[in-house]
C-alpha positions as a printed Julia matrix, in Angstrom:
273×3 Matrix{Float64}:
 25.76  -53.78  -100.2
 28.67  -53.94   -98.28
 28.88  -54.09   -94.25
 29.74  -50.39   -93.85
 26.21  -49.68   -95.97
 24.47  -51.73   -94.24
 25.85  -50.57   -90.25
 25.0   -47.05   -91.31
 20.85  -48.05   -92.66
 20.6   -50.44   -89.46
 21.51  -47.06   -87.49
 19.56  -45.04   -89.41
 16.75  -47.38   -88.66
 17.08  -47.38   -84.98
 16.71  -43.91   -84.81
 13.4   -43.88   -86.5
 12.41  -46.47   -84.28
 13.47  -44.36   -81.58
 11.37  -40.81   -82.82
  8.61  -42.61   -83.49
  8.91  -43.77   -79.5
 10.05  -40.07   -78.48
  6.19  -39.46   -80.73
  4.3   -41.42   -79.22
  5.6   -40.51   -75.75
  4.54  -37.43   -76.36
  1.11  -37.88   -77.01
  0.58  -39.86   -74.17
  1.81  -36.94   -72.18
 -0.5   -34.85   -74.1
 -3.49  -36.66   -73.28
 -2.6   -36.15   -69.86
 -3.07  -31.95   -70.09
 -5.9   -31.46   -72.23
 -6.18  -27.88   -70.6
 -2.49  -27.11   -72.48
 -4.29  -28.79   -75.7
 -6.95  -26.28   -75.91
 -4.95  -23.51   -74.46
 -2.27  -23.72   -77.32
 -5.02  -23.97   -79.86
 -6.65  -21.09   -78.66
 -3.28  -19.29   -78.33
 -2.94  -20.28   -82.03
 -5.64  -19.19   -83.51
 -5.38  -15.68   -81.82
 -1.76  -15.32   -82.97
 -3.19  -16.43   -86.86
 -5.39  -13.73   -86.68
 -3.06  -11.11   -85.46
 -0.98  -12.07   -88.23
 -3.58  -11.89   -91.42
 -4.85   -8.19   -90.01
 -1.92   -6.49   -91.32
 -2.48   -8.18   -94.89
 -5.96   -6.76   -94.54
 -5.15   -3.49   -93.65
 -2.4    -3.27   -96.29
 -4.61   -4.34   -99.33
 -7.22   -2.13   -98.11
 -5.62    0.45   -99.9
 -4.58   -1.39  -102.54
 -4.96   -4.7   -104.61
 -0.98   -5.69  -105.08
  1.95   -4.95  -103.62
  4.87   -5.81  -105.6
  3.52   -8.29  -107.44
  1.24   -9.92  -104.64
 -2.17  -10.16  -104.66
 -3.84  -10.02  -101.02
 -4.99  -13.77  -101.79
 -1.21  -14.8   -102.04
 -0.61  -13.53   -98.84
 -2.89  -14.94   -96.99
 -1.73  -18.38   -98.56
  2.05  -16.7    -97.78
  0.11  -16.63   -94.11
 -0.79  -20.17   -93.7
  2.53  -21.32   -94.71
  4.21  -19.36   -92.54
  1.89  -20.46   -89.53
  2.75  -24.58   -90.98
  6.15  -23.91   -90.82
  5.82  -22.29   -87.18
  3.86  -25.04   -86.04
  5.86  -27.53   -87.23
  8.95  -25.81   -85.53
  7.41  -25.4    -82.16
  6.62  -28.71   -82.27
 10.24  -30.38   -82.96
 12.34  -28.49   -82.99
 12.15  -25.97   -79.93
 11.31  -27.82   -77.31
 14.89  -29.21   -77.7
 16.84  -26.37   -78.84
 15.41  -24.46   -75.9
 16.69  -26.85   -73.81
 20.54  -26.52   -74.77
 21.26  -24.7    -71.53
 20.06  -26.7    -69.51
 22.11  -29.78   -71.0
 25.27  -28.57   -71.11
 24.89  -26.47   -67.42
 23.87  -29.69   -65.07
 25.45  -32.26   -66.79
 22.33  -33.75   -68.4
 24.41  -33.91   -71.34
 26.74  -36.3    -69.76
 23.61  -38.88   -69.74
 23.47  -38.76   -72.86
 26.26  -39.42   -74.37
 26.35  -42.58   -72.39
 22.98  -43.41   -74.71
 23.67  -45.72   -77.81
 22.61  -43.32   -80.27
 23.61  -40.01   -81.88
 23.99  -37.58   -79.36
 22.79  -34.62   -81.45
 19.85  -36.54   -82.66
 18.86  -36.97   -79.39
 19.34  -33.58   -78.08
 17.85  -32.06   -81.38
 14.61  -34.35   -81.83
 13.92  -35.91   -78.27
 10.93  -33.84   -76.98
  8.05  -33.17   -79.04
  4.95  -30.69   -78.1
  2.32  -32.25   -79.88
 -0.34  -29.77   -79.23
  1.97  -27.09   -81.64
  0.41  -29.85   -84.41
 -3.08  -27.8    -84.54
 -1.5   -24.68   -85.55
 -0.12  -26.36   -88.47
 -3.57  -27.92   -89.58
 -5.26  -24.23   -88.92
 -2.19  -23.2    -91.02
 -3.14  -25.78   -94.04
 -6.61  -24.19   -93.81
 -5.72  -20.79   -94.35
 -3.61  -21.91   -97.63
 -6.04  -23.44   -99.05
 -8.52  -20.84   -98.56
 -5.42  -18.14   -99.63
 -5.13  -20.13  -102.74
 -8.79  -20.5   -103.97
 -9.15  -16.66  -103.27
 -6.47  -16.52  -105.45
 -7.77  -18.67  -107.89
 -4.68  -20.99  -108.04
 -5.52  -24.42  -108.56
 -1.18  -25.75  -108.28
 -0.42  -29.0   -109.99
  1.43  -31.98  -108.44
  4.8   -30.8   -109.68
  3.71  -27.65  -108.16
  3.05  -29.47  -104.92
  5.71  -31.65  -104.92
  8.19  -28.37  -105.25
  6.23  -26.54  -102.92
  6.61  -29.07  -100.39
 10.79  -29.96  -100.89
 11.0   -26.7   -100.05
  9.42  -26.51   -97.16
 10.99  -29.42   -96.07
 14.61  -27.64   -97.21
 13.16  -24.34   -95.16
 13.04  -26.46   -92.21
 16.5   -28.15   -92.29
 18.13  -24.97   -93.05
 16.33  -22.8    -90.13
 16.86  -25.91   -87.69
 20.71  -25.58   -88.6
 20.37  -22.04   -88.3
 18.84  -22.49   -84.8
 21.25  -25.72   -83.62
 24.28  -23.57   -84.62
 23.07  -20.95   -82.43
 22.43  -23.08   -80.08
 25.49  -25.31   -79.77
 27.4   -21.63   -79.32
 26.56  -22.83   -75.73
 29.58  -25.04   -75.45
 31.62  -21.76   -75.39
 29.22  -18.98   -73.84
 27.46  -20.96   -71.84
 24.13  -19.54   -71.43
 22.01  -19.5    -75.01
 18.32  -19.08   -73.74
 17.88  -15.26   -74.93
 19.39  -17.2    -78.94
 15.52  -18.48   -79.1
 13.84  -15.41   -78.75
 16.35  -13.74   -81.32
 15.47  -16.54   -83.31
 11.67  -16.36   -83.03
 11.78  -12.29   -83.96
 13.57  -13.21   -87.08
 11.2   -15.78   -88.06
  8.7   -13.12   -88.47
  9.91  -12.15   -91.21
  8.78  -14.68   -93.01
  5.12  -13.88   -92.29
  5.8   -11.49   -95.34
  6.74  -11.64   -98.7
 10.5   -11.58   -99.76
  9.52   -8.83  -102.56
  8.28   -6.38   -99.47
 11.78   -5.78   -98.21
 14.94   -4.03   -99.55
 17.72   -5.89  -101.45
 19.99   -6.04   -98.57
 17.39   -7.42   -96.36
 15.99  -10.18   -99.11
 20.05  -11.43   -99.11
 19.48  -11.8    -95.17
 16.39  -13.65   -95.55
 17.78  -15.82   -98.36
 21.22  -17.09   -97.68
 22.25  -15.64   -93.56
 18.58  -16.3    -92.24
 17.04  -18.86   -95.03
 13.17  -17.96   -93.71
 12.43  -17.29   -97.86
 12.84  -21.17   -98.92
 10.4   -22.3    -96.25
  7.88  -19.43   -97.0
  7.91  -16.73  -100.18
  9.59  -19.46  -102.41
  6.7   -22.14  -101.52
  3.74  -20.34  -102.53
  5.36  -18.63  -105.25
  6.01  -22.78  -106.37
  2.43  -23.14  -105.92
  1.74  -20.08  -107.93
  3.89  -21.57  -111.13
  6.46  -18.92  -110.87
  9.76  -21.34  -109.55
 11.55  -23.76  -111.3
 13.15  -26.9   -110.14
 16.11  -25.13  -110.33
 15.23  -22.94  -107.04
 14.11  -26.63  -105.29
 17.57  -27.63  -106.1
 19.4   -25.35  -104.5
 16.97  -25.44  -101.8
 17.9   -28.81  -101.21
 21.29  -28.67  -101.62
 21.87  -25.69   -99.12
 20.42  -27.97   -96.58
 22.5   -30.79   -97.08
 25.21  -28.58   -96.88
 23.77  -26.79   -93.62
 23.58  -30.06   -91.65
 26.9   -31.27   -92.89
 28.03  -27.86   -91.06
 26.42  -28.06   -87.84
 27.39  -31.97   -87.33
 30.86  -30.54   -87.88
 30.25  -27.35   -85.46
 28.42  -30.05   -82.74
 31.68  -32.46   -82.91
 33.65  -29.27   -82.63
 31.94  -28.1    -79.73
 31.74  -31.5    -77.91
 35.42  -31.88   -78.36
 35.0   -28.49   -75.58
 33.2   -30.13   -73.23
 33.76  -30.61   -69.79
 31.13  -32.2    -67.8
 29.17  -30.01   -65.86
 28.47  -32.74   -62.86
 32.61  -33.38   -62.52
């Protein structure tokens, strides 16, 4: 291995260290405010509900919709509310902090810091409490799938998971690059509630929209890889080849926004000067 390989694994390795610090700072915090514990559960499980009576409304007129069974959906639910949960818990406490950063100069801390500036400002505060909507999310999959009487496989799994995991990277890009558009407008904070509307979408198949809008929610706004394409994995109806190209439109998505973040840095002009 030669020196450059093994500078860029020794930084790699300190910024693990460092989220798993950032992780358990946060649930410190969190044990602090057990009130906002139970509120965001409750909060949680209200908005889960809200969000399955349409699907039972729907299929009481009818047993599928476009190829969807009522079962699926629900499962298409839970993921949905994993994938939520999971967001609101890394990803936009920091994104909805962008303003802030580059408008009082807390941005000029740090990039003092010895570590990746964007991983900081992307990953650095973490709202543990989001964590229960994702297990009441797992629930409501697994209950989606045995009422649909889909018992997935671990190849299944495993390609129901990379995607998910490939949803996520491409609708964090999605919402960093939307973000970082703060270097040059200034103020961002009404991007996350564009971004939050959009992610509804997602609470529904990609079959129950028109063409134009399934091209949207596929390659502009990439909400289908971490939500129709995972259950339709764990129904048997994806091949690897879909996980591929899942994958490799994320590696490509953060290859863009590292490129859009230098870009925008190269912009900056500290706020406290």
């Amino acid at each position: 291995m030669s020196t450059h390989d093994r500078t860029w694994w020794h930084k790699q390795w300190r910024h693990l260290r460092l989220w798993r610090r950032f992780f358990a700072q946060a649930v410190v915090r969190e044990t602090h405010f057990r009130a906002h514990f139970l509120t965001t559960l409750l909060v949680g499980l209200v908005q889960l509900g809200l969000g399955i009576v349409p699907t039972l409304l729907l299929f009481g007129f009818t047993s599928e919709v476009g190829g969807w069974s009522r079962a699926e959906v629900i499962a298409l639910v839970g993921v949905f509310q994993i994938v939520t949960g999971l967001m609101a818990t890394f990803v936009a406490p920091n994104l909805n902090r962008m303003t802030t950063y580059l408008t009082e100069g807390e941005l000029d801390g740090v990039l003092l810091r010895p570590v990746s500036s964007q991983f900081y400002l992307t990953l650095r505060w973490i709202n543990v409490a989001e964590l229960t909507n994702v297990a009441s999310g797992v629930a409501v999959l697994v209950i989606g799938l045995v009422q649909a009487d889909l018992a997935p496989g671990a190849g299944q799994v495993v390609q129901a998971v990379v995607l998910v995991g490939s949803g996520l990277v491409l609708l964090t890009a999605v919402w960093s690059a939307m973000s970082f558009l703060a270097f040059w407008l200034q103020s961002v904070n009404p991007i996350g509630f564009v971004f939050l509307s959009l992610m509804e979408a997602g609470r529904y198949p990609l079959v129950f929209f028109p063409v134009a809008v399934r091209t949207f929610l596929t390659f502009a706004f990439p909400v289908a890889f971490a939500t129709t394409f995972p259950v339709r994995a764990l129904a048997g109806d994806l091949g690897w080849g879909t996980v591929a190209v899942g994958v490799g439109f994320a590696v490509v998505a953060m290859l863009l926004v590292r490129l859009l973040w230098r870009r925008g840095l190269l912009t900056y002009s500290s706020a406290s000067s």
